[in-house]
N, C-alpha and C positions, 0 to 999 in steps of 0.2 A: 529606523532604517531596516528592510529588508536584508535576510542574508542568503541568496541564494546560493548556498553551496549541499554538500551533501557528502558528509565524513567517516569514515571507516566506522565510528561510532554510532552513526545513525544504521549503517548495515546490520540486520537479527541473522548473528553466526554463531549462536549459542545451541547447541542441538538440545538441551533439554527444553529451553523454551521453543523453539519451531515444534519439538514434538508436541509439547502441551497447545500448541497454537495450532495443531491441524488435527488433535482428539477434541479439542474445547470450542474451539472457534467459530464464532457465527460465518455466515459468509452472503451474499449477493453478487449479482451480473452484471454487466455494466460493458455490456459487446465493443471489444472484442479482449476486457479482460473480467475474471473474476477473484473476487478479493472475498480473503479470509483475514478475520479482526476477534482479537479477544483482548480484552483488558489488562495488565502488566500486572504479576502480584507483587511481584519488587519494582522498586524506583529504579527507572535507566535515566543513562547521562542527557539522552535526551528525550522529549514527549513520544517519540514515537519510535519503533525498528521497525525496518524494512527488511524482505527480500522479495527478491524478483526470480519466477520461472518461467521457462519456454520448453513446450513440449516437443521433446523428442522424435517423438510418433508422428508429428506432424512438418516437424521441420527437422530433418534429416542429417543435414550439412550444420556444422557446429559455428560454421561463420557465419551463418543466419541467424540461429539460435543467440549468438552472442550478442550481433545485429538488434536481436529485437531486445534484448536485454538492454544493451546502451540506451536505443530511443525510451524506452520505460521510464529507466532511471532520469532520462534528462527530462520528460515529461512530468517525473513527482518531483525533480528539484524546483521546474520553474513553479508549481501549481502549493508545494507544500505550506506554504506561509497561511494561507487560509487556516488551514487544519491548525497547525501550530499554536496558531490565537486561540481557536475555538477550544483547545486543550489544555491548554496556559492558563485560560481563563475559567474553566473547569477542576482544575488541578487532577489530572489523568496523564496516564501513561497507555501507553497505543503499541501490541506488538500485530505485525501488519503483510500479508503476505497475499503480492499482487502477481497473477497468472494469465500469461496470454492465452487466450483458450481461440482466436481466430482460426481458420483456415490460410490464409495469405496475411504477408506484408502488408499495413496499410501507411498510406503517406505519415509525414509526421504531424501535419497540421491536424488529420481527422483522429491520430493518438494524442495530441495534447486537449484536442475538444476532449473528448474522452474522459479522461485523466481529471479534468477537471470537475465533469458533469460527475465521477465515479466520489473524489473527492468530497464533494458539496452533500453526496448520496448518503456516503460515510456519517457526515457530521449529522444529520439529519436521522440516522441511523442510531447514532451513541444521543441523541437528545430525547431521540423516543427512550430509547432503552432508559437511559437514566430519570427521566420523567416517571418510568413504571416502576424502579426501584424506590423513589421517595415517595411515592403515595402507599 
């Protein structure tokens, strides 16, 4: 059984690890967000931390900003279970930090397509990488 939720514990509110996660961290595009990913050196309670940003610079009003913050987050809770397996099933820990870098609001149907093509990118991403570390 799936569990689509998404718990204070899944949130990366730790500042030492976001800092090592934004000196260390690989990253790719995936319009109209980009995501920065680096590997956990310690075990978290779950596979993966998140946090979510929106820029300032581009979105002005703090109600938008927040705006695009929620749809984020509800687009990695429905899509996360992918990832989760493919982590699970790796034995990895994932600290994960997704950035709206659009211009404009986009609907939420064209942020969950997104989300999920961004997703699949990811995992595809940590299979290369890990593929190159074992040869």
């Amino acid at each position: 059984m799936k569990k689509y939720t998404f718990s204070k514990e899944e949130r990366l509110c730790s500042k030492r690890l976001i800092d090592g996660l934004f000196h260390n961290g690989s990253s790719f595009v995936v319009y109209p967000y980009r995501v920065i990913y680096s590997r956990a050196a310690v075990a978290l309670p779950f596979p993966v931390q998140v946090i979510t940003s929106v820029s300032k610079r581009r979105f002005k009003h703090a109600v938008m900003r927040n705006r695009l913050k929620r749809l984020i987050r509800e687009c990695y809770r429905l899509e996360k279970h992918n990832l989760y397996d493919y982590l699970n099933e790796h034995s990895l820990h994932l600290l994960l930090a997704i950035q709206y870098i659009g211009k404009e609001e986009l609907p939420f149907t064209d942020l969950h397509q997104k989300m999920k093509m961004l997703l699949e990118k990811l995992s595809h991403e940590l299979a290369s990488s890990t593929l190159g570390k074992r040869n």
